[in-house]
Backbone of each chain as nested JSON, in Angstrom:
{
  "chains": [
    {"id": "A", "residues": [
      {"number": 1, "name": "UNK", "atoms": {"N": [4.039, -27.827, 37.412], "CA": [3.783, -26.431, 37.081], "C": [5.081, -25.639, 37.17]}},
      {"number": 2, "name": "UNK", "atoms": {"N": [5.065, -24.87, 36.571], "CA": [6.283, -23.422, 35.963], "C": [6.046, -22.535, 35.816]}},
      {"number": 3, "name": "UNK", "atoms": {"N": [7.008, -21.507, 36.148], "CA": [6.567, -20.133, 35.928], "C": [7.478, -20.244, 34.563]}},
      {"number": 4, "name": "UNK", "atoms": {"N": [6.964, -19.534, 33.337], "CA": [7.506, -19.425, 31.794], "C": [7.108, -18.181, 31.308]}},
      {"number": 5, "name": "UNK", "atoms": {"N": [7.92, -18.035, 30.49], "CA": [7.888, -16.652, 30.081], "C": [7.295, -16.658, 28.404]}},
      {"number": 6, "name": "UNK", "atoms": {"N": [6.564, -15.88, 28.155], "CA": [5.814, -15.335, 27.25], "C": [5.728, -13.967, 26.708]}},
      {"number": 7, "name": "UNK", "atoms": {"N": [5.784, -13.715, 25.364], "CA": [6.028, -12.305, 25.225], "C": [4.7, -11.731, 24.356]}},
      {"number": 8, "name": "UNK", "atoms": {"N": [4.88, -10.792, 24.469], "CA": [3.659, -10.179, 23.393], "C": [3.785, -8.854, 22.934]}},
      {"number": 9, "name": "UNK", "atoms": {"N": [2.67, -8.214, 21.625], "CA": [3.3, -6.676, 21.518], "C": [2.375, -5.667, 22.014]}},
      {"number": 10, "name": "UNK", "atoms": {"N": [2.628, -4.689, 22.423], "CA": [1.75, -4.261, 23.44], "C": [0.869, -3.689, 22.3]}},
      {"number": 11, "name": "UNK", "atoms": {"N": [0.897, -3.666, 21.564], "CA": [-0.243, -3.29, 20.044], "C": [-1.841, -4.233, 20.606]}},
      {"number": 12, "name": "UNK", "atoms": {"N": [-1.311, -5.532, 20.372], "CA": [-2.293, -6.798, 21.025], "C": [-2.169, -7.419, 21.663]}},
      {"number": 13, "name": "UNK", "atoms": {"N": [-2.448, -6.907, 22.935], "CA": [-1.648, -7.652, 24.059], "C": [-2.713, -9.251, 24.321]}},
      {"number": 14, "name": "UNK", "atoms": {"N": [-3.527, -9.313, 23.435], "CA": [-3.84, -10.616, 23.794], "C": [-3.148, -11.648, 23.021]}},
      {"number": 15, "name": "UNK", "atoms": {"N": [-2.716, -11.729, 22.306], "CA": [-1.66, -12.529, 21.279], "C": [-0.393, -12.427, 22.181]}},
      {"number": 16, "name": "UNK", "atoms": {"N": [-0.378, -14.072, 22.723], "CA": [0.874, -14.572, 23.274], "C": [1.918, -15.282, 22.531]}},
      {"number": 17, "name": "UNK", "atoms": {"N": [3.332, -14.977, 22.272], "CA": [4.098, -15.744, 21.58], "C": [5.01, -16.693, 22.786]}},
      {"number": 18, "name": "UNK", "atoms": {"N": [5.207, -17.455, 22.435], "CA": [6.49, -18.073, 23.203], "C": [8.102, -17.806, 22.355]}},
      {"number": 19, "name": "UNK", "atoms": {"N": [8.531, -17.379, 21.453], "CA": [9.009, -16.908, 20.902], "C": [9.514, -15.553, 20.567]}},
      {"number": 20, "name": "UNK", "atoms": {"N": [10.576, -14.616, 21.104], "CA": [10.866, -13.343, 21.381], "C": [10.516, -13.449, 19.624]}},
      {"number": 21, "name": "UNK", "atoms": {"N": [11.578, -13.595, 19.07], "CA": [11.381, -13.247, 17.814], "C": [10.283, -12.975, 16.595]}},
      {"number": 22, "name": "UNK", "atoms": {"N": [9.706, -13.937, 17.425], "CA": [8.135, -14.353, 16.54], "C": [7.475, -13.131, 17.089]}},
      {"number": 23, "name": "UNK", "atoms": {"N": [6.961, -12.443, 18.385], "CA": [6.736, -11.361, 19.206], "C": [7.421, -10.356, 18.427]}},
      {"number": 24, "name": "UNK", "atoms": {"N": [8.776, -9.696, 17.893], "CA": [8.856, -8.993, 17.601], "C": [8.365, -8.699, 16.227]}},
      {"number": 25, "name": "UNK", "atoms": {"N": [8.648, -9.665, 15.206], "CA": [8.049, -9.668, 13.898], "C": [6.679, -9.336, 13.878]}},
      {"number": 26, "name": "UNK", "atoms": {"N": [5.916, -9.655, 14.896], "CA": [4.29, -9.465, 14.797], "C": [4.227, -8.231, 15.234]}},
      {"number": 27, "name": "UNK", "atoms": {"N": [4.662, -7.65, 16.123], "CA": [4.773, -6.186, 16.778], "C": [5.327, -5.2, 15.111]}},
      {"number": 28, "name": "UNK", "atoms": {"N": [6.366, -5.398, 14.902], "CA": [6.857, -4.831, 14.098], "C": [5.775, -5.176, 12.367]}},
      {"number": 29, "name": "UNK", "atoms": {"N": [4.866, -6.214, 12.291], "CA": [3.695, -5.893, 11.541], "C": [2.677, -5.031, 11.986]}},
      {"number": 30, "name": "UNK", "atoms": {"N": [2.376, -4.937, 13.064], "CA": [1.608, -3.962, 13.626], "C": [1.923, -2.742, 13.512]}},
      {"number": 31, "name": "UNK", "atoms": {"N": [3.178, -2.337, 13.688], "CA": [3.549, -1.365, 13.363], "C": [2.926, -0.429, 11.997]}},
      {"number": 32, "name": "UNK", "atoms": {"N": [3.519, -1.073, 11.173], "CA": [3.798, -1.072, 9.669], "C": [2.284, -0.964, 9.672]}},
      {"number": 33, "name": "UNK", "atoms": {"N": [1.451, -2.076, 9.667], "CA": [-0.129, -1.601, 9.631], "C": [-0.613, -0.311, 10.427]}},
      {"number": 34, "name": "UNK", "atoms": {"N": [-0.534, -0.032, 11.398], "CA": [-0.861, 1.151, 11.972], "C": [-0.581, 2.714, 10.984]}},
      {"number": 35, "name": "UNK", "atoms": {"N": [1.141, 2.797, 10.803], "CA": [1.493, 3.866, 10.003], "C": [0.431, 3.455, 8.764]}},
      {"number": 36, "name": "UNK", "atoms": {"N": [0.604, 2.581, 8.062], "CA": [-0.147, 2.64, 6.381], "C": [-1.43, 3.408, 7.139]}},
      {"number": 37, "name": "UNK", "atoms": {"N": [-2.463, 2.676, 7.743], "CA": [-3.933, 2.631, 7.809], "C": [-3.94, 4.352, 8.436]}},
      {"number": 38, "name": "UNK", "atoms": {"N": [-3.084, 4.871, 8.88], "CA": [-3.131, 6.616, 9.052], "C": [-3.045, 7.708, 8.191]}},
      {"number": 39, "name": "UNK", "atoms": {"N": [-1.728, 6.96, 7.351], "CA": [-1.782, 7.587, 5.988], "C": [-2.952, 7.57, 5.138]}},
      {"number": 40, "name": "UNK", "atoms": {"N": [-3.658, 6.34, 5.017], "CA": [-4.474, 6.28, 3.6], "C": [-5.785, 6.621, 4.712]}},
      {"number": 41, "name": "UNK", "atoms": {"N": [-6.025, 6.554, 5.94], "CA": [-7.043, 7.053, 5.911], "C": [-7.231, 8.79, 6.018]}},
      {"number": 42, "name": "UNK", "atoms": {"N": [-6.052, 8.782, 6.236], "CA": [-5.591, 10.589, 5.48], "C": [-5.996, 10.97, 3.951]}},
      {"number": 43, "name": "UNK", "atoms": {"N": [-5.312, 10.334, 3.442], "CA": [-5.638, 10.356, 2.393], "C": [-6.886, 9.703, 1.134]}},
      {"number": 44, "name": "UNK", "atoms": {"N": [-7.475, 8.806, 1.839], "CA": [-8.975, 8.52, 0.974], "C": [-9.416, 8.434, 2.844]}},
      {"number": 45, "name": "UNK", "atoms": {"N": [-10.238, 9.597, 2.85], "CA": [-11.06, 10.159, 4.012], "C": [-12.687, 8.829, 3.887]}},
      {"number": 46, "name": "UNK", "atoms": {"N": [-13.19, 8.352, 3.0], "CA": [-13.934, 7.955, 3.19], "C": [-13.842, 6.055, 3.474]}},
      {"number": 47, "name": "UNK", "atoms": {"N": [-12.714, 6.194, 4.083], "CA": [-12.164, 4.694, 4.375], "C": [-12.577, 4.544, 5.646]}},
      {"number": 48, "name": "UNK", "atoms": {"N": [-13.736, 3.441, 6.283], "CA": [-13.751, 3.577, 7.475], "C": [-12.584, 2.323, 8.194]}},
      {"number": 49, "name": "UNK", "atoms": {"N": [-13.009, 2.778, 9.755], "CA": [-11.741, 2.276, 10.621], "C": [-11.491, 1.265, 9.877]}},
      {"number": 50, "name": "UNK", "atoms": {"N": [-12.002, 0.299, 10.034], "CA": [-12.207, -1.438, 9.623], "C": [-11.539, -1.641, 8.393]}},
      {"number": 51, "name": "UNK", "atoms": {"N": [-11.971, -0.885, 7.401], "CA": [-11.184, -1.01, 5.885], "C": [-9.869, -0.636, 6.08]}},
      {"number": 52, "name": "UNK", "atoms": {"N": [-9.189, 0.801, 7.005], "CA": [-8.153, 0.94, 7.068], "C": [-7.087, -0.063, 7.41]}},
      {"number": 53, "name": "UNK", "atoms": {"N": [-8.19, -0.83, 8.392], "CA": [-7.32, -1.367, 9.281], "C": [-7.043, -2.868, 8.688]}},
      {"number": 54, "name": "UNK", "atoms": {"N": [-7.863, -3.36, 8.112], "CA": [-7.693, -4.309, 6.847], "C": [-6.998, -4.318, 5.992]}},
      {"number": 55, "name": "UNK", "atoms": {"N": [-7.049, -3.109, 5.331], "CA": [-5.656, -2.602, 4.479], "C": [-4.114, -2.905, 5.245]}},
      {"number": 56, "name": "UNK", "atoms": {"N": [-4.221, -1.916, 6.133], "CA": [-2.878, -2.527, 6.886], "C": [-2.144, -3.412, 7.03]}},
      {"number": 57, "name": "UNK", "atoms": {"N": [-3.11, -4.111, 7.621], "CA": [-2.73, -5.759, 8.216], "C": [-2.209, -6.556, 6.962]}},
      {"number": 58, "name": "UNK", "atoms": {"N": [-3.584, -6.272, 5.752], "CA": [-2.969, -7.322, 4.669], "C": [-1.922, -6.54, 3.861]}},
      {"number": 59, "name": "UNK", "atoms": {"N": [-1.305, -5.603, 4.018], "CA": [-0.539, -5.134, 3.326], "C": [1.098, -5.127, 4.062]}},
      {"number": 60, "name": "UNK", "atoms": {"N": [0.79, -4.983, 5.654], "CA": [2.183, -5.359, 6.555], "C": [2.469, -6.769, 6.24]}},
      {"number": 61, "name": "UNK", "atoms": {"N": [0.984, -8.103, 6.391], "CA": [1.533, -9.279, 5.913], "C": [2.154, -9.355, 5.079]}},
      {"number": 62, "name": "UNK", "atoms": {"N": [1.916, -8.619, 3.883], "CA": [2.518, -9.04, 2.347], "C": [3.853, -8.112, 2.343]}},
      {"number": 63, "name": "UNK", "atoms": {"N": [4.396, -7.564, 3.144], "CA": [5.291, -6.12, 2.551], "C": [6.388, -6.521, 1.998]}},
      {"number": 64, "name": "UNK", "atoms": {"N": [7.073, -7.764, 1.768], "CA": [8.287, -7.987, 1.202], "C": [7.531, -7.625, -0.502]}},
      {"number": 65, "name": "UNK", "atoms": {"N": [6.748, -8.653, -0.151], "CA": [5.653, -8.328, -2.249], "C": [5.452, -6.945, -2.23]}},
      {"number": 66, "name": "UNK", "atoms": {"N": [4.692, -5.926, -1.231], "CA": [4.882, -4.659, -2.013], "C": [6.337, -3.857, -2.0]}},
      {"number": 67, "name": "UNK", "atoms": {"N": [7.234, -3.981, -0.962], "CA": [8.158, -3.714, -0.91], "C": [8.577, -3.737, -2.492]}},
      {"number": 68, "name": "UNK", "atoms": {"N": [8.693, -4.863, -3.23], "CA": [9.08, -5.064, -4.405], "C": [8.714, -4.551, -5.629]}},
      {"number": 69, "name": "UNK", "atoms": {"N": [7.404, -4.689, -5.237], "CA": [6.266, -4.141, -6.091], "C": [6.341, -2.401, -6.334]}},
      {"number": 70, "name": "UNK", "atoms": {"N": [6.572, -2.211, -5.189], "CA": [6.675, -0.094, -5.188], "C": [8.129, 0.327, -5.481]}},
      {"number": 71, "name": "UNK", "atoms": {"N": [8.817, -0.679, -5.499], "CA": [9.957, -0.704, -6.213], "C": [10.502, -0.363, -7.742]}},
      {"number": 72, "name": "UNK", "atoms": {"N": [10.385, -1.417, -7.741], "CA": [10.273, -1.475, -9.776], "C": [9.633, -2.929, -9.769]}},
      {"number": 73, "name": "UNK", "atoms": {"N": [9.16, -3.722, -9.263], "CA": [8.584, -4.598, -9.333], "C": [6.573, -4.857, -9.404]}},
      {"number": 74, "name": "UNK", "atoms": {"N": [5.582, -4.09, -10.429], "CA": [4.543, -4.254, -10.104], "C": [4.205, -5.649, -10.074]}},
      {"number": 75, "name": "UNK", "atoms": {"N": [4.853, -6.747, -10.88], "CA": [4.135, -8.13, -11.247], "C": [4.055, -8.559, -9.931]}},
      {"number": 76, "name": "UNK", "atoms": {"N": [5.327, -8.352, -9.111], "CA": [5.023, -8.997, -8.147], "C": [3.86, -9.028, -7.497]}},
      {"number": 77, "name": "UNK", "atoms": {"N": [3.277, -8.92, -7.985], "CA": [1.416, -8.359, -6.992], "C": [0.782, -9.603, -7.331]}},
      {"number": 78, "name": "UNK", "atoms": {"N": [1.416, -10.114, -8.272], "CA": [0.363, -11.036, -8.768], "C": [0.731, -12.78, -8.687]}},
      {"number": 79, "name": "UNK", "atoms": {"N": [2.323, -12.609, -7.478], "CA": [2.23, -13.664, -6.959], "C": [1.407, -13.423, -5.105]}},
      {"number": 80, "name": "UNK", "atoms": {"N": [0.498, -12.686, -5.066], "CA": [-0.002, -12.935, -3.359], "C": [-1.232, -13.523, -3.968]}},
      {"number": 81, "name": "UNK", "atoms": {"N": [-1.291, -14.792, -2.981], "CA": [-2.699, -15.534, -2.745], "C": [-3.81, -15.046, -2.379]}},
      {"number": 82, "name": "UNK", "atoms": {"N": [-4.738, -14.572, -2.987], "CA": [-6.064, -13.919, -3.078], "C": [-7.275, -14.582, -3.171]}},
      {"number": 83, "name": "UNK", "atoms": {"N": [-8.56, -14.408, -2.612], "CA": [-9.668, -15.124, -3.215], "C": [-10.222, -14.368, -3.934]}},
      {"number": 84, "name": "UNK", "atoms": {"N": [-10.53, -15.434, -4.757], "CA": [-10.885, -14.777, -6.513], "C": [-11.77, -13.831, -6.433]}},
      {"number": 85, "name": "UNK", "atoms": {"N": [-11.975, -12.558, -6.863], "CA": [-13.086, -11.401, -7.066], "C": [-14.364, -11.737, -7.963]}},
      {"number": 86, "name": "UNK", "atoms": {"N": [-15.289, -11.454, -7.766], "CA": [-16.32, -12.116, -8.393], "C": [-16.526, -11.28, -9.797]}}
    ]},
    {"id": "B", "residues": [
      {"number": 1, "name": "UNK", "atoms": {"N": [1.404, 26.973, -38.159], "CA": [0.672, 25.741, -37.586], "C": [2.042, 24.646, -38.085]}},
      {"number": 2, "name": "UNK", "atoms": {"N": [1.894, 23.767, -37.18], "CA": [2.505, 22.777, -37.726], "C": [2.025, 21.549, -36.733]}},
      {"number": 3, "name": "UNK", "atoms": {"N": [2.635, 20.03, -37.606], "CA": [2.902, 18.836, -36.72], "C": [3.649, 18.961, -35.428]}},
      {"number": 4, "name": "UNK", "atoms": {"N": [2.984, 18.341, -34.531], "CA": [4.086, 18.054, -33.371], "C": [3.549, 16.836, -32.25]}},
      {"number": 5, "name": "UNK", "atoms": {"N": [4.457, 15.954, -32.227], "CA": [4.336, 15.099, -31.59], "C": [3.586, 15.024, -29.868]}},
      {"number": 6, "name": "UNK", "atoms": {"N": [2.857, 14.223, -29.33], "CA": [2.363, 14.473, -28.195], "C": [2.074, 12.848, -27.888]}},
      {"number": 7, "name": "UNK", "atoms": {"N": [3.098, 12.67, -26.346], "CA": [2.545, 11.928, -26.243], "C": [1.537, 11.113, -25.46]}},
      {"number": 8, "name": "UNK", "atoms": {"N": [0.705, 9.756, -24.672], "CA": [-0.178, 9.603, -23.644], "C": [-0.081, 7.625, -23.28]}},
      {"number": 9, "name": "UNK", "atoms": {"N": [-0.185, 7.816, -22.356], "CA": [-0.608, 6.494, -21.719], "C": [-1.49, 5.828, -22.143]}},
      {"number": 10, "name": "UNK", "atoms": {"N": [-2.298, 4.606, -22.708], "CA": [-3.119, 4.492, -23.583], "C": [-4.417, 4.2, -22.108]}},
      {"number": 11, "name": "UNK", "atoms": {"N": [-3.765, 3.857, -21.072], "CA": [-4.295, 4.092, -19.307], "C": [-5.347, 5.434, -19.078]}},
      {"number": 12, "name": "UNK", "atoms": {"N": [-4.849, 6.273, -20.126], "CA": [-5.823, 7.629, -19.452], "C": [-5.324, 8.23, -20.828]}},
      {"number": 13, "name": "UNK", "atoms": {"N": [-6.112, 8.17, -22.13], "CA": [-5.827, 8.833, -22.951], "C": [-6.22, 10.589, -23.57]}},
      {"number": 14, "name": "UNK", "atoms": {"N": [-7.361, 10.649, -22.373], "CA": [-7.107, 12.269, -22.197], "C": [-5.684, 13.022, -21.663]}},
      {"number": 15, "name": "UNK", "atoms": {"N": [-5.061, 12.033, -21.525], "CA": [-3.901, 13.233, -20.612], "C": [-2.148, 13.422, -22.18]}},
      {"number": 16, "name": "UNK", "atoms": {"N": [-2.109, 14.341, -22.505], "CA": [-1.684, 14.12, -23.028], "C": [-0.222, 14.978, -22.868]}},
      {"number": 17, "name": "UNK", "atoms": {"N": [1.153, 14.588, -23.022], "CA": [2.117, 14.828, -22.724], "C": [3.24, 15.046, -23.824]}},
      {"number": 18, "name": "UNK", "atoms": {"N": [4.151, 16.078, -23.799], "CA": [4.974, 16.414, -24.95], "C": [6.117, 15.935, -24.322]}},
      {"number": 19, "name": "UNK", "atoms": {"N": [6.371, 15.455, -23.617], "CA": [8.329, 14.593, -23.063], "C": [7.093, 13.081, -23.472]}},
      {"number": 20, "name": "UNK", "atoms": {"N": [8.124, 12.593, -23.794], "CA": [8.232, 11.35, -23.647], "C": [8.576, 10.443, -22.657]}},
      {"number": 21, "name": "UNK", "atoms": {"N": [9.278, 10.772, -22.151], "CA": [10.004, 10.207, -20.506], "C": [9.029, 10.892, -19.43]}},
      {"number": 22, "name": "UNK", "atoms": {"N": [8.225, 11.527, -19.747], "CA": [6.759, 12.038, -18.526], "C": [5.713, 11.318, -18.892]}},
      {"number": 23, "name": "UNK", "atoms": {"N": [5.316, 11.016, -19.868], "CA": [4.413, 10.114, -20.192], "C": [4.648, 8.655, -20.151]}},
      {"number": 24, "name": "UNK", "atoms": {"N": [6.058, 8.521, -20.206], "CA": [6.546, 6.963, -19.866], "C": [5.829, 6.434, -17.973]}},
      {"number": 25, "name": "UNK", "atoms": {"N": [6.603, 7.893, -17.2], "CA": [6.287, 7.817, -15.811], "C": [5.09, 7.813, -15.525]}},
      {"number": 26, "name": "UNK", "atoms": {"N": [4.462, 8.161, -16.035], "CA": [2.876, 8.628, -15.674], "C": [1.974, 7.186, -15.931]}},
      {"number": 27, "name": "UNK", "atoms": {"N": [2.552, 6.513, -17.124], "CA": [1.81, 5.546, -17.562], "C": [2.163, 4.192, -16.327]}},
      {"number": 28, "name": "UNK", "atoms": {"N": [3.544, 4.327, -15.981], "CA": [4.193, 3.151, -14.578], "C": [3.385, 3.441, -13.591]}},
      {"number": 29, "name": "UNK", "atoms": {"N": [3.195, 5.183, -13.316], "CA": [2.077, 5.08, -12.245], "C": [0.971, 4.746, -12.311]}},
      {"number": 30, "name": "UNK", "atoms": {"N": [0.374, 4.547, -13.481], "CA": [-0.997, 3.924, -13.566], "C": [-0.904, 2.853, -13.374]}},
      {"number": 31, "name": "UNK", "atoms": {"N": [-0.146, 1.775, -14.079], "CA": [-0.186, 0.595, -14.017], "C": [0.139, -0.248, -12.252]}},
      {"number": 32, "name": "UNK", "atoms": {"N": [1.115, 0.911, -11.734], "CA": [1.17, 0.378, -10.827], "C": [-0.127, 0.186, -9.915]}},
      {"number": 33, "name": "UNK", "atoms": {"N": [-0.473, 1.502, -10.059], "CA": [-2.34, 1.939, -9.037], "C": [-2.627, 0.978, -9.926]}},
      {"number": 34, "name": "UNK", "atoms": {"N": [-3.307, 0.875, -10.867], "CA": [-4.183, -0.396, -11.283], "C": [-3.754, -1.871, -10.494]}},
      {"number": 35, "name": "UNK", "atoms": {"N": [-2.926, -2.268, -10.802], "CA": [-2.492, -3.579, -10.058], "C": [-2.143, -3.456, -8.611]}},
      {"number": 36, "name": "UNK", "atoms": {"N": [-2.482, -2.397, -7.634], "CA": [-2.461, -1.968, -6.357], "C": [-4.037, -1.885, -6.097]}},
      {"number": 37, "name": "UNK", "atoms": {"N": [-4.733, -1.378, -6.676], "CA": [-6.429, -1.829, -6.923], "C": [-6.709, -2.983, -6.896]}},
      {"number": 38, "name": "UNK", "atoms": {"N": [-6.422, -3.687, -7.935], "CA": [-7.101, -5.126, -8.002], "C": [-6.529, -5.719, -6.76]}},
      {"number": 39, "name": "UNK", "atoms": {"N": [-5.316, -5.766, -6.428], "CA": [-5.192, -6.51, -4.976], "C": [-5.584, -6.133, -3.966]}},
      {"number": 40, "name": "UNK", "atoms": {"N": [-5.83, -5.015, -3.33], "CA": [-6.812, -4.546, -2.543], "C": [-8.12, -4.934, -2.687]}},
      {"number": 41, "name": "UNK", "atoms": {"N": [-8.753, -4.595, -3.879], "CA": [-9.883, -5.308, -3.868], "C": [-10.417, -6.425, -3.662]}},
      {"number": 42, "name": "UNK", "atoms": {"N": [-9.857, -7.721, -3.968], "CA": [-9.813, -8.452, -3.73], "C": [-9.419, -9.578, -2.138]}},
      {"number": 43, "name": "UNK", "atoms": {"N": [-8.345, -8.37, -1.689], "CA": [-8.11, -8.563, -0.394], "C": [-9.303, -7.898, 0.816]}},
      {"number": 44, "name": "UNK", "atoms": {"N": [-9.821, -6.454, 0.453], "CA": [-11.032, -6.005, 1.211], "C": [-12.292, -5.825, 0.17]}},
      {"number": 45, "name": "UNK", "atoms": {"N": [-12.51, -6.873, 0.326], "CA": [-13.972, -6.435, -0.986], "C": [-14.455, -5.322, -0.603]}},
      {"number": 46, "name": "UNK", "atoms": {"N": [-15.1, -4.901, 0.544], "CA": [-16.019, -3.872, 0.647], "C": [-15.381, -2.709, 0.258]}},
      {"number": 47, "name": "UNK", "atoms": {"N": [-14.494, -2.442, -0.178], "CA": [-13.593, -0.76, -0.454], "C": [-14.396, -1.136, -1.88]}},
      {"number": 48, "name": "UNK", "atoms": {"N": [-15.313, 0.289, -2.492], "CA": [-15.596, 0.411, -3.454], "C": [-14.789, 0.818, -4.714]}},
      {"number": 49, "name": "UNK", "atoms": {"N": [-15.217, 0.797, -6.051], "CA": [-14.167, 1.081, -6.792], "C": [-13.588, 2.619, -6.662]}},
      {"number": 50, "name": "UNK", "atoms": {"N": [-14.105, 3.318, -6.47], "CA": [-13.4, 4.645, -6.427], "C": [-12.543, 4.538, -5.352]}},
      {"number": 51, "name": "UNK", "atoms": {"N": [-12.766, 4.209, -4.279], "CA": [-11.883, 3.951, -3.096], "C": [-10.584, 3.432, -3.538]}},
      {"number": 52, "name": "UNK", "atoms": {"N": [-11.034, 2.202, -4.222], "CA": [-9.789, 1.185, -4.573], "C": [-8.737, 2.032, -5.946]}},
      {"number": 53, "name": "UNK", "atoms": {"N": [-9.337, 2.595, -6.557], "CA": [-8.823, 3.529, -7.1], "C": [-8.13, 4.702, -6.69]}},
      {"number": 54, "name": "UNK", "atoms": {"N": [-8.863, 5.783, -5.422], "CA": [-8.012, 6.538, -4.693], "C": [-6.754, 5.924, -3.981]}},
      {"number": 55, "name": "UNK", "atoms": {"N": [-6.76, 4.949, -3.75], "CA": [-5.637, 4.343, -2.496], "C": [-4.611, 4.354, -4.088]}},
      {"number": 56, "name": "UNK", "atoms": {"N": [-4.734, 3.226, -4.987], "CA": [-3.852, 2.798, -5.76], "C": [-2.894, 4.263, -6.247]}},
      {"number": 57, "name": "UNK", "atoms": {"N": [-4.037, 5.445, -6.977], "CA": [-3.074, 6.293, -7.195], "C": [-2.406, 6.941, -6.146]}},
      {"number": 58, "name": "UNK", "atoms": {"N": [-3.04, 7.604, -5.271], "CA": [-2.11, 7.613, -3.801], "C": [-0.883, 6.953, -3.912]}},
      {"number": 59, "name": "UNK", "atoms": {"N": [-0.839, 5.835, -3.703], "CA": [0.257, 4.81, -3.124], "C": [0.958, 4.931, -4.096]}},
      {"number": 60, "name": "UNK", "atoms": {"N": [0.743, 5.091, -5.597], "CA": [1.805, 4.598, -6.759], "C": [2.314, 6.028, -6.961]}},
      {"number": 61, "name": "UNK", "atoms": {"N": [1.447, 7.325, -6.95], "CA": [2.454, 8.599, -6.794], "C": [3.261, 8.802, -5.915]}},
      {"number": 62, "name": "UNK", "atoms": {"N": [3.509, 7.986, -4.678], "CA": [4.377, 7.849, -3.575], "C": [5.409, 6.73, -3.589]}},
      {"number": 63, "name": "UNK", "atoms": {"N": [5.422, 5.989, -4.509], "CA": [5.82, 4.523, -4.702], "C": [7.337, 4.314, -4.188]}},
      {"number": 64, "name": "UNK", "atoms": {"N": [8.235, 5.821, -3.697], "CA": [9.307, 5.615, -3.941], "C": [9.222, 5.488, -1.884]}},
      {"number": 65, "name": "UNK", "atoms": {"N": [8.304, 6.449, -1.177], "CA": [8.066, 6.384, -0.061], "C": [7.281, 5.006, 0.534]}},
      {"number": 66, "name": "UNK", "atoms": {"N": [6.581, 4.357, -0.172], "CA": [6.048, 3.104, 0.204], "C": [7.082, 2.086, 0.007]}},
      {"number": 67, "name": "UNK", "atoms": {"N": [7.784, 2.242, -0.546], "CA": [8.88, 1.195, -0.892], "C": [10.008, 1.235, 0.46]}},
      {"number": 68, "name": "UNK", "atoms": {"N": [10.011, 2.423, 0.473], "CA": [10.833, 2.501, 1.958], "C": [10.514, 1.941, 3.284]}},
      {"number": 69, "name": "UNK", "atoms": {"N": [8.934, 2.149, 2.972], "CA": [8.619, 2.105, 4.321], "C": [8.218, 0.591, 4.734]}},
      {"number": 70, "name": "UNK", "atoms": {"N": [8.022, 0.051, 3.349], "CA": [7.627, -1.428, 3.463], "C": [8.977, -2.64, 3.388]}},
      {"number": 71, "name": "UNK", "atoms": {"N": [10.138, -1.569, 3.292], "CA": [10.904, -2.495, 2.768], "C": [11.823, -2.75, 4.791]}},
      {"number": 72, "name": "UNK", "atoms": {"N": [12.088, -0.919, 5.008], "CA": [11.627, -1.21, 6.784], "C": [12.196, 0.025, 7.522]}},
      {"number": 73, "name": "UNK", "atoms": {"N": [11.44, 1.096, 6.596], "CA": [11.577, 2.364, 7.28], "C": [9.848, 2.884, 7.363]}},
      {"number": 74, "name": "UNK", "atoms": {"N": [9.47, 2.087, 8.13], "CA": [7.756, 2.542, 8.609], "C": [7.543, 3.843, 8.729]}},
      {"number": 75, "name": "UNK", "atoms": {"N": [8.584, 4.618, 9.351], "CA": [8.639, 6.241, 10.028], "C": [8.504, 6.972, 8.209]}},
      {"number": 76, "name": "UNK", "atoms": {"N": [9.343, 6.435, 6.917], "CA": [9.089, 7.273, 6.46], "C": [7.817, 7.598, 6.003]}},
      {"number": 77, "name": "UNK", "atoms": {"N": [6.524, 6.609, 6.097], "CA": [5.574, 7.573, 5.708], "C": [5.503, 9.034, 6.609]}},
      {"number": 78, "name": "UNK", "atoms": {"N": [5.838, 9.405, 7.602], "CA": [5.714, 10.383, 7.743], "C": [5.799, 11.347, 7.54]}},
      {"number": 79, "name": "UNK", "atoms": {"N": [7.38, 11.541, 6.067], "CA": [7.209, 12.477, 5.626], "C": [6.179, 12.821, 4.067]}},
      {"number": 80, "name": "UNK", "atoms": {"N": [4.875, 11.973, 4.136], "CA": [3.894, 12.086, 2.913], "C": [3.642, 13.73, 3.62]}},
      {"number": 81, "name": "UNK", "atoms": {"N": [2.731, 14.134, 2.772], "CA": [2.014, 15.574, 3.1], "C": [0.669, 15.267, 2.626]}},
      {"number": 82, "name": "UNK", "atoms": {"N": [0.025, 15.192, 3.802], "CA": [-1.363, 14.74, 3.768], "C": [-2.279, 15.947, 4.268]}},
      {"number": 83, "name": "UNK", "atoms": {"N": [-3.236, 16.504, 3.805], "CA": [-4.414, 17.347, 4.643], "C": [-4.522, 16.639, 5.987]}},
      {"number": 84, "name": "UNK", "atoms": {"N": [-4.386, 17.261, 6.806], "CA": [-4.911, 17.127, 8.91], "C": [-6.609, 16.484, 8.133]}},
      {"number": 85, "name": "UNK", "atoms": {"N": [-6.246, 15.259, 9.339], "CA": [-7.229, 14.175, 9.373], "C": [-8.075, 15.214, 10.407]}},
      {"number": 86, "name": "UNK", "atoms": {"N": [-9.525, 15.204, 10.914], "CA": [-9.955, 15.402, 11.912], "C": [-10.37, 14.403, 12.765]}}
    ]}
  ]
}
């Protein structure tokens, strides 16, 4: 037995990384989801928590693609892996 | 009376515009919200279409502030101007 060190972001503090870096990247998605899901639920008022917060998440995952995308890049949208819409 | 040119997005062909370079922009912002819709949708099914529609134009009339913020200035959404959430 060892005492080891583990990091996490205080966003979710139940998500343990062993990895500072990996810890900060996930913190710093959290981030990024938090600001979006405040804005748009500012702005389309009839978004509840859950959708906001869905939005976020999959939109901090993807942000290099929208990054690009809100850029001058829309196609890029249409390389993120999606399940098909019915 | 005379001819005079006018032009429109074929995206929203009620809107109709006498620059040409405003109707160019107007039509990028649609396209962008459209293809900012379908991936949302698909990513949160339950956001209905008007929803998925409010977010897209939202986000694509801001496109130059989402780009910032996704690319890794999170803080600037703050300067959107949104109506006080309650």
């Amino acid at each position: 037995m060892a005492v080891e060190v583990v990091y996490r972001s205080s966003r979710d503090p139940e998500r343990l990384f062993m990895d500072k870096a990996e810890a900060d990247r996930y913190d710093k998605m959290l981030e990024l989801a938090e600001s979006l899901g405040e804005v748009l639920h500012k702005a389309v008022p009839s978004l509840s928590e859950q959708q906001v917060e869905d939005i976020g998440i999959f939109m901090a995952k993807h942000r290099d693609t929208f990054a690009r995308a809100f850029k001058n890049q829309p196609d890029a949208l249409a390389e993120l892996e999606l399940p098909a819409a019915d």
